[in-house]
Backbone as numpy.savetxt, mean C-alpha at the origin, in Angstrom:
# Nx Ny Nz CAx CAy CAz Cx Cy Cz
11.70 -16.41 -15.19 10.86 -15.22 -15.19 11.74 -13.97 -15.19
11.52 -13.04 -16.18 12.23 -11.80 -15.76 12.10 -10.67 -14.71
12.83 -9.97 -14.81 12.21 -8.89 -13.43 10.96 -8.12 -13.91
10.99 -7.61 -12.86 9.64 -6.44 -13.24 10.10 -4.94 -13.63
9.16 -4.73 -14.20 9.12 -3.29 -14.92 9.47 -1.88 -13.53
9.95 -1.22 -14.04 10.21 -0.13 -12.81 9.54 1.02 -13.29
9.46 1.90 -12.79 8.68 3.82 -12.56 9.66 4.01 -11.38
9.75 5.41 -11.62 9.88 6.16 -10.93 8.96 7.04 -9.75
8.87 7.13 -8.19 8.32 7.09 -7.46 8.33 8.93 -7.40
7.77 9.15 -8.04 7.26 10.78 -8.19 8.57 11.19 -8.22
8.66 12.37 -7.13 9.38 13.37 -6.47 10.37 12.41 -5.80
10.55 11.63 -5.46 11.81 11.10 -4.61 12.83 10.76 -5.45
12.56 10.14 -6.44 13.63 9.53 -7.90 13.95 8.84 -7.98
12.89 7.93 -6.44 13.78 6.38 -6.70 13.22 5.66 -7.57
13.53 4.49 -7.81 12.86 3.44 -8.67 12.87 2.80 -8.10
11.26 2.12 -8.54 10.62 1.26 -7.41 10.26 0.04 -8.69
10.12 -0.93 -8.20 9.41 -2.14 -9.53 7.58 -1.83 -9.18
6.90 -1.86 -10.00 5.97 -1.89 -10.15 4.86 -2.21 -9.15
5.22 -3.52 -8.52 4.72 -4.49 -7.16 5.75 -4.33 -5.71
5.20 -3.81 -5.61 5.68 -3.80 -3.94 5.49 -4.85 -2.73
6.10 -4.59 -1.98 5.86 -5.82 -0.99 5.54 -5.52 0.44
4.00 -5.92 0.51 3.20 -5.21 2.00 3.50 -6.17 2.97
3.89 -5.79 4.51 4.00 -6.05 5.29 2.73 -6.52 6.42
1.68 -5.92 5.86 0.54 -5.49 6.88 0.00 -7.01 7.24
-1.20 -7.01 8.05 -1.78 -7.59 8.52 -2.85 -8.64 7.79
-3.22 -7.58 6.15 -4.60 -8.75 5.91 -4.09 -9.80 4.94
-2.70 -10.06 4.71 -2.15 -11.20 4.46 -1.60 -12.23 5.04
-0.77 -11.46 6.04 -0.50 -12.28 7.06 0.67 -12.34 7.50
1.59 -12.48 6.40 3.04 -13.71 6.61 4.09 -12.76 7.11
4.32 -11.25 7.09 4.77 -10.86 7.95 4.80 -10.46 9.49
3.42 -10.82 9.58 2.78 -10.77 11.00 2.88 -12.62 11.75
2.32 -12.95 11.07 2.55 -14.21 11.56 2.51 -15.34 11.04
3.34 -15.40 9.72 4.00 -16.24 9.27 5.08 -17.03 9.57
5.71 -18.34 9.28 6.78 -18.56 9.50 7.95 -17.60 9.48
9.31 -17.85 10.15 10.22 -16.77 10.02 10.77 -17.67 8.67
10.83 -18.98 8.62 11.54 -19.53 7.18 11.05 -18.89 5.60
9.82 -18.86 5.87 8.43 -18.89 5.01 9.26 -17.40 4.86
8.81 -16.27 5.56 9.31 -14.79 5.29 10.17 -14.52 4.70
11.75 -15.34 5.38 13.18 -15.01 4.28 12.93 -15.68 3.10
12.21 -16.77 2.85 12.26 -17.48 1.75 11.69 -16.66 0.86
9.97 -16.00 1.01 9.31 -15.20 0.35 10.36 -13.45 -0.21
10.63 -13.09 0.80 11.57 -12.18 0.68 12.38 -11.81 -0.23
13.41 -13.13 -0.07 14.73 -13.40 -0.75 14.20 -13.42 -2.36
12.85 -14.45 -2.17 12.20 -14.70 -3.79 12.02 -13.05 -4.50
11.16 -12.55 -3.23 10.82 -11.25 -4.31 12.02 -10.60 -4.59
13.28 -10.18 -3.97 14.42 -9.13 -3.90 14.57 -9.87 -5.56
14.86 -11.25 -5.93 15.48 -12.22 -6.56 14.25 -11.22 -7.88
13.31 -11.28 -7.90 12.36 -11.02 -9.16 12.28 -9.05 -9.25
13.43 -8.68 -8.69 13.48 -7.18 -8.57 12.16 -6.33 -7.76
11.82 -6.95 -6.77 11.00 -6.31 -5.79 11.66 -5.42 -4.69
11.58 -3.94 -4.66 12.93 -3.63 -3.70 11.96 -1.98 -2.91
10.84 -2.62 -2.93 10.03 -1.64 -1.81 9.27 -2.64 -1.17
9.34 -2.33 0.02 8.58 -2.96 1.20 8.24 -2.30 2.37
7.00 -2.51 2.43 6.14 -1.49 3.33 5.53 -2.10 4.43
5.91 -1.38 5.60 5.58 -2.30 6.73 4.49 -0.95 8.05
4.38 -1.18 9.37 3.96 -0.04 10.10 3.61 -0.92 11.42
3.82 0.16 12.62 3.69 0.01 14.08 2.09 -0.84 13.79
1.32 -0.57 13.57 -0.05 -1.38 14.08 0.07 -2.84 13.23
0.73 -2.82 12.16 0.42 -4.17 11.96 0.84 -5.73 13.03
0.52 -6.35 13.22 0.84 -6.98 14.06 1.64 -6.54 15.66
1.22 -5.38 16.12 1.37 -4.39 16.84 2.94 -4.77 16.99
3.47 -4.39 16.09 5.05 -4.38 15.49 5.80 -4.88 15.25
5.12 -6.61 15.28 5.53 -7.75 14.74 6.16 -7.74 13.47
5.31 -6.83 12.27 5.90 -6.96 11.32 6.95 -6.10 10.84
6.95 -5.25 11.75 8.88 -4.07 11.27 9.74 -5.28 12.06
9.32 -6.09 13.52 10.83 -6.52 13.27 10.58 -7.67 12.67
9.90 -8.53 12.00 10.29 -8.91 11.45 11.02 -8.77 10.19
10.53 -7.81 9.46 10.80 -7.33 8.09 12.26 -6.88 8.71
12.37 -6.34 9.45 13.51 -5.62 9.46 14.91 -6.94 10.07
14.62 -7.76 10.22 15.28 -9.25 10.68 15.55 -9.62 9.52
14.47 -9.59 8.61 14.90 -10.38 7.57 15.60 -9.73 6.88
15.29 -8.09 6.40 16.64 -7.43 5.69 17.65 -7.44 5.95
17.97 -7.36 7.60 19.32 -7.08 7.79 19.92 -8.24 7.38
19.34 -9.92 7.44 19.56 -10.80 7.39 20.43 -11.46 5.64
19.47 -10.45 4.60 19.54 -10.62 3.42 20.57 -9.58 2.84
20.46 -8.78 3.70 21.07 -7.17 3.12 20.87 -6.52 0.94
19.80 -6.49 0.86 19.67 -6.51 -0.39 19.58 -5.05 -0.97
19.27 -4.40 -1.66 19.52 -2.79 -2.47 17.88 -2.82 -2.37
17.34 -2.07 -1.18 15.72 -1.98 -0.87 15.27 -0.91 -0.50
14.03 -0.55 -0.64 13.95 0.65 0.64 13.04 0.44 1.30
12.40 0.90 2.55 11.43 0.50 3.07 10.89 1.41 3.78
9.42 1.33 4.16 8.90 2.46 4.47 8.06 1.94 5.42
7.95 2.83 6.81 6.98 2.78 7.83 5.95 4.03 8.32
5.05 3.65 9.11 4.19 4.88 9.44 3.90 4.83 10.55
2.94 6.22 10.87 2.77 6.76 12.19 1.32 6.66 12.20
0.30 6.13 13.19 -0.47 6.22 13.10 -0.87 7.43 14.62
-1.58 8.36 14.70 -1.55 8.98 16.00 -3.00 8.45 16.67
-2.49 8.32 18.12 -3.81 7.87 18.86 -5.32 9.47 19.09
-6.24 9.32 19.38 -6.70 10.90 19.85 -6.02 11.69 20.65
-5.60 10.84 21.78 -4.95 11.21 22.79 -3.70 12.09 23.11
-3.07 11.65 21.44 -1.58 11.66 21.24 -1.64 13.44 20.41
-3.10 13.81 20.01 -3.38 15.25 19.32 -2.93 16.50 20.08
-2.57 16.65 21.52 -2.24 17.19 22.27 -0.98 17.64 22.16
-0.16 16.65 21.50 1.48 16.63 21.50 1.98 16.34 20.20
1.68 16.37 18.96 1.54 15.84 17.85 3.21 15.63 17.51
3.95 16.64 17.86 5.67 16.20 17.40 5.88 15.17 18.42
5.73 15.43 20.13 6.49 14.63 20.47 6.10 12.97 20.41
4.54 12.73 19.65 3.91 11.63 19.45 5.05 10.99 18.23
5.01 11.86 17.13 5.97 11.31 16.10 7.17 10.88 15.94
7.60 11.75 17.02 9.03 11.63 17.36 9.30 10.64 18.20
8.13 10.02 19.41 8.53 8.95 20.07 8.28 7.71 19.15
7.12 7.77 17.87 6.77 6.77 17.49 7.46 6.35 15.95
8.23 7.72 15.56 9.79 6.93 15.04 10.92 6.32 15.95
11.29 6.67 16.88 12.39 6.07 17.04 11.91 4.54 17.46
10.51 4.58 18.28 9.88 3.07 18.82 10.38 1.82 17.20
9.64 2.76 15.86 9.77 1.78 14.50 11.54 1.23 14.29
12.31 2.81 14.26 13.72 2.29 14.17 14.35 1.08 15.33
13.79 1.23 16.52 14.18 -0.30 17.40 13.79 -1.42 17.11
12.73 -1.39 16.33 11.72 -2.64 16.04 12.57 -2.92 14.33
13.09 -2.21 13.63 13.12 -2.20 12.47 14.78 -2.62 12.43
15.85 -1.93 13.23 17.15 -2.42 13.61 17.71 -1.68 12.82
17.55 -0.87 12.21 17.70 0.57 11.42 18.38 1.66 12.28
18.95 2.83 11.34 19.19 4.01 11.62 18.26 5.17 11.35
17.60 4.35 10.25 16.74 5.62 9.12 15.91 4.31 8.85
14.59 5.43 7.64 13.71 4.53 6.83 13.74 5.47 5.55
13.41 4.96 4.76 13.20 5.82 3.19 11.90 6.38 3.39
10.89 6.09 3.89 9.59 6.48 3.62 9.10 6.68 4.74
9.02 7.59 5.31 8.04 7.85 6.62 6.62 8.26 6.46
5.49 8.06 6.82 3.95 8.10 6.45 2.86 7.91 7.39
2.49 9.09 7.01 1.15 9.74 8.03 0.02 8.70 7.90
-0.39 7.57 8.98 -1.32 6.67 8.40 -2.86 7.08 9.06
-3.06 8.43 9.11 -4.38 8.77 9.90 -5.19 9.25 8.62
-6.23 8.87 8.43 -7.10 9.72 7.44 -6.83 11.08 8.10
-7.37 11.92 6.84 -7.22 13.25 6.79 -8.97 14.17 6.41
-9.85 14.99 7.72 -10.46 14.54 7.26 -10.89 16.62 7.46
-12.56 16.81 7.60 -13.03 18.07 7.56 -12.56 18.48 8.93
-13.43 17.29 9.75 -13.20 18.19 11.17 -12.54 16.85 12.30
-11.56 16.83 11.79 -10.60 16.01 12.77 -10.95 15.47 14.17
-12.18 14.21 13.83 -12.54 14.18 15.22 -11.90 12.41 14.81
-12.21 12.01 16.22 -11.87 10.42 16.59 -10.03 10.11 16.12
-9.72 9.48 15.43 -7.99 9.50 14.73 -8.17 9.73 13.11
-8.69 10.46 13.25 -8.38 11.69 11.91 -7.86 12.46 12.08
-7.22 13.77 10.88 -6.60 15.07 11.36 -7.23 15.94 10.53
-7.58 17.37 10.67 -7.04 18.15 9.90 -6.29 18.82 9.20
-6.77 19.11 8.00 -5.62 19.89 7.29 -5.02 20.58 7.81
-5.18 21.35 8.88 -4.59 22.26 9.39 -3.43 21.29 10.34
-4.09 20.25 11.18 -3.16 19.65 11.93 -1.96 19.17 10.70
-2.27 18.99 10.07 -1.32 18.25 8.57 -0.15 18.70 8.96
-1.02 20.16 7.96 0.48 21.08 7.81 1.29 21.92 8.61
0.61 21.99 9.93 0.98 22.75 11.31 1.60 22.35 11.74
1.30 20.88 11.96 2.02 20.16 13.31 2.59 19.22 12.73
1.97 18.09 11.88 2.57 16.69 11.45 3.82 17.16 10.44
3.65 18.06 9.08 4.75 18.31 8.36 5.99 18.93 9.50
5.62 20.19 10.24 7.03 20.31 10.41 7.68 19.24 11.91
6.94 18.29 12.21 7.86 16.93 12.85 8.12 16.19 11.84
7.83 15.92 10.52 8.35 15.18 9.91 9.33 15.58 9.27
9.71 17.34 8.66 10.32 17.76 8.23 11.84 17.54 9.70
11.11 17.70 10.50 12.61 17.73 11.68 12.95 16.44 11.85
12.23 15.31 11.51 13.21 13.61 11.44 13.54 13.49 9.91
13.04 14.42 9.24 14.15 14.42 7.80 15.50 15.09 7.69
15.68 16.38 8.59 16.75 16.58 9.18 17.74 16.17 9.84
17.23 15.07 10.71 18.49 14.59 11.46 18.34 12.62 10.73
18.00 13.32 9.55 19.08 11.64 8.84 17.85 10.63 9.32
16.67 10.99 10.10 15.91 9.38 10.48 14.81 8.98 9.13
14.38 9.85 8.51 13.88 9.54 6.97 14.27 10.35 5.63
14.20 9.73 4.47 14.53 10.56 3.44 13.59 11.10 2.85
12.27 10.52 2.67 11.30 11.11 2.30 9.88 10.91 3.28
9.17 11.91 2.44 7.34 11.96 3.43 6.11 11.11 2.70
5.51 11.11 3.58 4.23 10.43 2.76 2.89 10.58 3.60
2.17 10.06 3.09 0.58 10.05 4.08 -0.20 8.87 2.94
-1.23 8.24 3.97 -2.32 7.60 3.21 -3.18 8.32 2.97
-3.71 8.49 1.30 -4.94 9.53 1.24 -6.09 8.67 1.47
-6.58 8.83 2.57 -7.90 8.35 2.84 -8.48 9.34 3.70
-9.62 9.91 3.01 -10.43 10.70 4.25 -11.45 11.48 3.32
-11.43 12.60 4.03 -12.09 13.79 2.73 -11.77 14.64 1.85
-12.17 14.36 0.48 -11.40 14.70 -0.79 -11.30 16.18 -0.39
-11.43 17.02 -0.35 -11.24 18.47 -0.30 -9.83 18.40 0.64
-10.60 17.74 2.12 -9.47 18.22 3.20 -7.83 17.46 2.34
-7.83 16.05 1.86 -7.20 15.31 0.89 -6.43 16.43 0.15
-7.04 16.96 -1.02 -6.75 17.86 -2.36 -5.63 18.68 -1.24
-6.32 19.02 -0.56 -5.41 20.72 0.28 -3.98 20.16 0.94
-4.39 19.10 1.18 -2.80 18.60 1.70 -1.79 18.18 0.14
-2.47 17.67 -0.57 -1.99 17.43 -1.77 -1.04 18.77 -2.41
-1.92 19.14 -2.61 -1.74 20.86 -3.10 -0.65 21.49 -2.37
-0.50 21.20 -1.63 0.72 21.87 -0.27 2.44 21.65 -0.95
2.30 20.29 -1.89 3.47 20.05 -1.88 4.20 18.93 -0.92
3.55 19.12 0.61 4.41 18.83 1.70 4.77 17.72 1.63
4.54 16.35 0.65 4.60 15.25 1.26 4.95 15.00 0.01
5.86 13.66 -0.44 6.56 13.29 -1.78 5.87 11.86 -1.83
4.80 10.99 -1.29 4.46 10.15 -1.80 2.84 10.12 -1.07
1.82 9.54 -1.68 0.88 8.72 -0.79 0.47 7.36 -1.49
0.15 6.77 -0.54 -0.43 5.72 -0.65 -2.21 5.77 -0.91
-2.93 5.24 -1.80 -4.00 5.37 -2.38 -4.99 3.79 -2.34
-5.79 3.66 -2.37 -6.81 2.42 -2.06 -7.18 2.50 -3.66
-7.11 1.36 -4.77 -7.05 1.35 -5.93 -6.98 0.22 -6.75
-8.68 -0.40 -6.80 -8.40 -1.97 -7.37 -9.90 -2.13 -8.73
-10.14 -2.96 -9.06 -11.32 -2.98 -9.69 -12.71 -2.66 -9.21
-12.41 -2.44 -8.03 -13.54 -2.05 -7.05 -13.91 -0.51 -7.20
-12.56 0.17 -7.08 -12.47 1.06 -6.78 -11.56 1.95 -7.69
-12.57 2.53 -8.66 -11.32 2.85 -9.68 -11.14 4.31 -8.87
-10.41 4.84 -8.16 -10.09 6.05 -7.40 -9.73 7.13 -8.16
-10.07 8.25 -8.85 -9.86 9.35 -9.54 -8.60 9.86 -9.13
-8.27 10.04 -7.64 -7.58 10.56 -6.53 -6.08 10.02 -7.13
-6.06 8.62 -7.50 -4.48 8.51 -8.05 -4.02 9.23 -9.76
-5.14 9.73 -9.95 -4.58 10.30 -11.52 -4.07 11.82 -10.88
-4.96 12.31 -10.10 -4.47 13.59 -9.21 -3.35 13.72 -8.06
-3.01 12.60 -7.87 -1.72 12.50 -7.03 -0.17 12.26 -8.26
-0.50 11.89 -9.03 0.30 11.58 -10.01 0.80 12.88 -11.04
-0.40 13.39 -11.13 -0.10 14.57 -11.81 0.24 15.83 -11.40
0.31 15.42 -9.54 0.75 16.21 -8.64 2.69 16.60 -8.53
3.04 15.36 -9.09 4.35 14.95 -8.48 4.44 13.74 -7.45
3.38 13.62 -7.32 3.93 13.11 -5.69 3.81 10.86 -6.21
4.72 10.26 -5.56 4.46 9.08 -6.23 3.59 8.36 -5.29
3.08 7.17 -6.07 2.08 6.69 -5.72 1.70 5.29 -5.69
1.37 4.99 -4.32 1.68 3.36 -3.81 0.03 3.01 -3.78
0.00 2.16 -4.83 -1.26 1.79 -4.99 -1.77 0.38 -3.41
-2.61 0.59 -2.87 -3.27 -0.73 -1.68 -4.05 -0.84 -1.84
-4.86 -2.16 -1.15 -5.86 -2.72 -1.09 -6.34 -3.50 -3.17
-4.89 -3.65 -3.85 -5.02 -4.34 -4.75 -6.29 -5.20 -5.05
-6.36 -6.58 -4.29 -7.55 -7.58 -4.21 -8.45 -6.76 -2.73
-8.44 -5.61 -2.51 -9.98 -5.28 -2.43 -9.81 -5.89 -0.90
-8.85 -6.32 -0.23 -8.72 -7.09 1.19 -8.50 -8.77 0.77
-8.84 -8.70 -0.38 -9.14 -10.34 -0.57 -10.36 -11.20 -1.47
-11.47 -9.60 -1.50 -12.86 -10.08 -2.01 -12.06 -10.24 -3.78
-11.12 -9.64 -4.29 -10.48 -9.56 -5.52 -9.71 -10.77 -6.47
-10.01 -11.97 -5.12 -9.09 -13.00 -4.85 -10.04 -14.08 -6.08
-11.49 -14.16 -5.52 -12.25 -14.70 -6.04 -13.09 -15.91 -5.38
-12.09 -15.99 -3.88 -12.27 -16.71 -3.70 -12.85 -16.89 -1.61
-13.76 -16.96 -1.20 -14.82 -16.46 0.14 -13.63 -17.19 1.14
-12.61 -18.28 1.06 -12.11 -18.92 2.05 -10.94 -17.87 1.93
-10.35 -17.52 3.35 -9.31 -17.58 3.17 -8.45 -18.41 4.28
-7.19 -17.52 4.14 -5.56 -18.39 4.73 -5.67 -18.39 6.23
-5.29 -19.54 6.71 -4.87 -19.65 8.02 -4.47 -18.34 8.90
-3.41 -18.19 7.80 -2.59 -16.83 9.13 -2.98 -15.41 8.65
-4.18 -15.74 7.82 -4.65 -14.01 7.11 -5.45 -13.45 8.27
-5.36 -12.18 8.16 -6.64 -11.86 9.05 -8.13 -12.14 8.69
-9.39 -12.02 9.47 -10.32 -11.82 9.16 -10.82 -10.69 8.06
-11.75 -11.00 7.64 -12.17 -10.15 6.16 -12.27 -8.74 6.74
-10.94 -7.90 6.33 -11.24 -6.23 6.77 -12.09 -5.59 6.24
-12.60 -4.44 6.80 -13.09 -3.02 6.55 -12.64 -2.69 5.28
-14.10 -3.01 4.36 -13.60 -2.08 2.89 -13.29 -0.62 3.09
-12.29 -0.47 2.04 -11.84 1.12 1.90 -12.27 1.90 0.62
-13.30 2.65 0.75 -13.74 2.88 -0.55 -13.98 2.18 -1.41
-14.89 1.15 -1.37 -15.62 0.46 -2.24 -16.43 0.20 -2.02
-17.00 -1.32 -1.86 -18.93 -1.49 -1.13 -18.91 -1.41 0.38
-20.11 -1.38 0.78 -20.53 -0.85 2.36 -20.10 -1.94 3.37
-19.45 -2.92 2.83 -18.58 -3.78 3.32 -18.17 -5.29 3.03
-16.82 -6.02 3.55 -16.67 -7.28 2.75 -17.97 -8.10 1.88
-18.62 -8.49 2.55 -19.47 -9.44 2.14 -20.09 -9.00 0.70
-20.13 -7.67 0.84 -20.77 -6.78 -0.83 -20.13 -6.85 -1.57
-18.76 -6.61 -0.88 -17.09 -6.34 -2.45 -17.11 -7.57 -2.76
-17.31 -9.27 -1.79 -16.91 -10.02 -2.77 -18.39 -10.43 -3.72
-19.40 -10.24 -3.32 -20.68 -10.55 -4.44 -20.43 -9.54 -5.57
-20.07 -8.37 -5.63 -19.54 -7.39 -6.98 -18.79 -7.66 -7.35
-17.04 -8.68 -6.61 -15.63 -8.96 -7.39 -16.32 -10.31 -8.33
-17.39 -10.93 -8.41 -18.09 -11.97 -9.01 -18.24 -11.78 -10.40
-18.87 -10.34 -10.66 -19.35 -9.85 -11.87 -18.00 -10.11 -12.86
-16.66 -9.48 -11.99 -15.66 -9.21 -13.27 -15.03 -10.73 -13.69
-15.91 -11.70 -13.21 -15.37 -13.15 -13.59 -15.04 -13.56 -15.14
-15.92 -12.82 -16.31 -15.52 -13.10 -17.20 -14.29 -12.39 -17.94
-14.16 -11.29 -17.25 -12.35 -10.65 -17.76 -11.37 -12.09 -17.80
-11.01 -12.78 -16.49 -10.29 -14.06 -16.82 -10.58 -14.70 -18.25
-11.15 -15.13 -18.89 -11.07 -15.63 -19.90 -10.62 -14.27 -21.07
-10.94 -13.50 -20.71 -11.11 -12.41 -22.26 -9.06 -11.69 -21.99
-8.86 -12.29 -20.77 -7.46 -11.43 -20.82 -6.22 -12.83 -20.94
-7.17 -13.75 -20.84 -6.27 -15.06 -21.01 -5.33 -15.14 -20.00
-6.18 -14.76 -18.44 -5.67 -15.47 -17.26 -6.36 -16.58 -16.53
-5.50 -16.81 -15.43 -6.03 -18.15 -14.91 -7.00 -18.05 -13.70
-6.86 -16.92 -13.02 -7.50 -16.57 -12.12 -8.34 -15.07 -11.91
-9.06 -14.48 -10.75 -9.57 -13.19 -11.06 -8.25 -12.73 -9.89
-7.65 -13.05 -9.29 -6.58 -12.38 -8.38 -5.28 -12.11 -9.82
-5.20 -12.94 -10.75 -4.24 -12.26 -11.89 -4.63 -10.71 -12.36
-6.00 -11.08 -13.09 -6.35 -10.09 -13.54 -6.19 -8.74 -12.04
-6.86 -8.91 -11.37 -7.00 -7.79 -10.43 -5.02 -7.53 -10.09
-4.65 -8.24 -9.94 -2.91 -7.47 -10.26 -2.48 -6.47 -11.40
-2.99 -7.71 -12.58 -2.62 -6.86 -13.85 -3.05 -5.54 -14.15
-4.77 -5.44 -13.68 -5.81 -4.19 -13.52 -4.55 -2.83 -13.04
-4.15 -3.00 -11.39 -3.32 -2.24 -11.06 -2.40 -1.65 -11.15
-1.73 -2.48 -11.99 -0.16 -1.95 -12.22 0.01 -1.90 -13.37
-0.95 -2.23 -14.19 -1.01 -1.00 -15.52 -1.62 0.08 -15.66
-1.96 0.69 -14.28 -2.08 2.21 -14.60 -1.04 2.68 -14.71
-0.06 3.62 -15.43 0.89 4.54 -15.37 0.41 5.18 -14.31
-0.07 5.71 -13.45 -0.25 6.73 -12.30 0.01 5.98 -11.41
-0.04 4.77 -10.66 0.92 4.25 -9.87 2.39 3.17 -9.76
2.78 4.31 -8.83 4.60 3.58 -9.50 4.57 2.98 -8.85
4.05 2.09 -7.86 4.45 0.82 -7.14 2.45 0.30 -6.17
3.09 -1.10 -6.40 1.41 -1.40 -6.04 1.84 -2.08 -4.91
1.43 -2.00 -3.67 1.62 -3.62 -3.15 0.62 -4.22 -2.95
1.32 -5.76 -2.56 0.53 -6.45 -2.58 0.63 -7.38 -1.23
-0.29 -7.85 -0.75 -0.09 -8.37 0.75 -0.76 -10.13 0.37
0.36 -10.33 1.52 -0.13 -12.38 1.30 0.21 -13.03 2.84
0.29 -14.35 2.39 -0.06 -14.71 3.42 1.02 -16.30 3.06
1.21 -16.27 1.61 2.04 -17.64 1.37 2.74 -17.34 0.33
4.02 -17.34 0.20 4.93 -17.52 -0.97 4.26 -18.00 -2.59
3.53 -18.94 -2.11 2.46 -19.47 -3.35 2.26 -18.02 -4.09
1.48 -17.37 -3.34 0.48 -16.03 -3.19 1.72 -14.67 -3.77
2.60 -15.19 -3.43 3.18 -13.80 -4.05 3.92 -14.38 -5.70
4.25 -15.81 -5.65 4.45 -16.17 -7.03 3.42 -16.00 -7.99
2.34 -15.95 -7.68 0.69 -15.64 -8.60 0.78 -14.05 -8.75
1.39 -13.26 -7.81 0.90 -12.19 -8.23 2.40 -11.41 -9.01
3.62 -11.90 -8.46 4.88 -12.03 -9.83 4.49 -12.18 -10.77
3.77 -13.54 -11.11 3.34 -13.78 -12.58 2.74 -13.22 -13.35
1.75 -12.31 -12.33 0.96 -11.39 -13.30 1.71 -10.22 -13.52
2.32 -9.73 -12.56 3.16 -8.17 -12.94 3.72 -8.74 -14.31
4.58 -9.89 -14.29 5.80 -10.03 -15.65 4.87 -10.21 -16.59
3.14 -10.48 -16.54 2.63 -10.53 -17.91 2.44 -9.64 -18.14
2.25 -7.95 -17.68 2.29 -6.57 -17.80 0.47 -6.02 -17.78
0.66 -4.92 -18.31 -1.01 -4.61 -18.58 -2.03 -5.04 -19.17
-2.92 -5.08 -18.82 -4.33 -5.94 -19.30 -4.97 -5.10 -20.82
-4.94 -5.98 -21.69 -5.07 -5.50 -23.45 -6.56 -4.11 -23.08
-6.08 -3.48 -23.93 -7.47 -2.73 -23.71 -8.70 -2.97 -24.26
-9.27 -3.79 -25.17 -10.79 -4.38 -25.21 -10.70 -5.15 -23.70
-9.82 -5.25 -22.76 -10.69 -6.28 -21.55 -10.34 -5.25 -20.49
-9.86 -3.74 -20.88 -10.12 -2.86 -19.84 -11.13 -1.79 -20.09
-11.93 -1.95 -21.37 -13.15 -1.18 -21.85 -14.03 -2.37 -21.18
-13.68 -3.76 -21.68 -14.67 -4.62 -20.92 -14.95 -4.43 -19.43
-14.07 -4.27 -18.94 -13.85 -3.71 -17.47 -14.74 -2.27 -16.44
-14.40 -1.70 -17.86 -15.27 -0.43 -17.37 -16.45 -0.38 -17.63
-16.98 -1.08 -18.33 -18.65 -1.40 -18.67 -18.90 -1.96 -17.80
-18.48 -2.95 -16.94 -18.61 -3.77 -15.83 -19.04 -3.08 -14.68
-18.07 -2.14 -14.51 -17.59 -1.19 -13.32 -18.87 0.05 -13.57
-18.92 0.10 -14.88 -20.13 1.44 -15.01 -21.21 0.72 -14.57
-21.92 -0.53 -14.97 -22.90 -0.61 -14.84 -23.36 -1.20 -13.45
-22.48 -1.71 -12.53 -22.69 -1.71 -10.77 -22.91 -0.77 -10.28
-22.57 0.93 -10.58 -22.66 2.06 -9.96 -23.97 3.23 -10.83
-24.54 2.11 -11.81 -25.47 2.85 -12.88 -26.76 3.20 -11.95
């Protein structure tokens, strides 16, 4: 198999391959997977030019930075990796010294000096109640603590997840302040928001690929996956996304794949507007299926017009 295709990650300049490699929780295997299973999976992706990996304090309430970060040091490969901050309500009171305690907590867990990607994981919303922020908290308080751990060498670049409210969203966008976000972006959910982050500058880490899993095709899942999460911008919840991921069953045949978790890879990472997708698993199997689809590249366009007729007529 050859490597994967690369982009460039907006404003930062790195190059990232196409598929990224998620750390989080609704796959599993960095949370609580084997530790064999992990270097093995790992080593495979570095091996197929996978060299972003994204991990954060809540997943496996930090199981998965050290692990991830065990296994890099272990492999030592040409990677970058990126973690986030999620703030508690509580923590709104003190907003630098929250960030500032809850980088250095990631760098102990991670066995690091630095991270490439540091990232705001709170929606962003009108009126910053519960663990949301406002725009104003954004750019007041969160940019200049992040701008002061970009100073002393602990990250190279910024980021945030855009999830919240498009306006409060746009205004942080618009700011400049941040050189990447991460975006929710699958057949479910064709998100407008990544053509506008893209054309922002800012690069863009496509999640929630298979939709949590409903994208998969398939109602069982893995041992060590989590339970079926909280859709993110798509239907009013699991059980809906996977009766709608049903409809796009006949793309598999019309794109001449084997599964609807191919297609829903391929869907992603042939948008040009995101330079890196990840993807979260739970078994080495699971990340060789979704390799296979990156190296078959973008999905022909009669089965992404087919696609959008699909997609138009669920929301008609």
């Amino acid at each position: 198999m050859t490597t994967m295709q690369t982009r460039t990650l907006g404003r930062t300049g790195l190059t990232v391959a196409v598929l990224g490699f998620g750390c989080g929780g609704v796959g599993g295997l960095m949370v609580r997977g084997d530790p064999a299973d992990q270097e093995r999976t790992v080593a495979r992706a570095v091996e197929l030019g996978v060299n972003y990996f994204d991990t954060a304090p809540q997943y496996g309430d930090g199981e998965s930075e050290r692990n991830i970060g065990r296994v890099l040091a272990k492999l030592k490969p040409k990677a970058f990796i990126g973690t986030k901050i999620r703030l508690a309500p509580e923590q709104k009171t003190d907003i630098a010294g929250a960030i500032r305690a809850g980088m250095e907590a990631s760098l102990r867990r991670l066995g690091r000096d630095h991270v490439d990607l540091f990232q705001l994981h709170n929606p962003i919303t009108h009126d910053g109640t519960g663990g949301t922020l406002t725009t104003r908290m954004v750019l007041d308080q969160v940019v200049p603590a992040f701008e002061t751990l970009r100073r002393q060498g602990k990250t190279r670049f910024l980021g945030i997840t855009a999830i919240g409210d498009a306006d409060a969203l746009h205004a942080v966008i618009d700011s400049a302040s941040f050189d990447t976000a991460q975006v929710a972006y699958n057949m479910l959910n064709l998100n407008p928001l990544a053509a506008r982050l893209h054309a922002s500058g800012m690069g863009t880490i496509g999640i929630r690929v298979l939709a949590g899993g409903a994208l998969s095709g398939e109602a069982r899942r893995h041992p060590i996956a989590s339970p079926p999460p909280e859709p993110i911008d798509s239907g009013p919840d699991y059980a809906a996304d996977l009766v709608r991921a049903q409809r796009f069953r006949p793309l598999i045949a019309a794109a001449g794949a084997t599964t609807l978790a191919e297609v829903a890879v391929r869907f992603a990472i042939g948008d040009a507007a995101m330079s890196t997708t990840l993807i979260g698993i739970a078994t080495s199997e699971q990340f060789e299926v979704a390799a296979a689809a990156a190296a078959k590249g973008r999905l022909p366009d009669p089965v992404l017009a087919q696609l959008r007729a699909l997609w138009n007529g669920m929301h008609a």
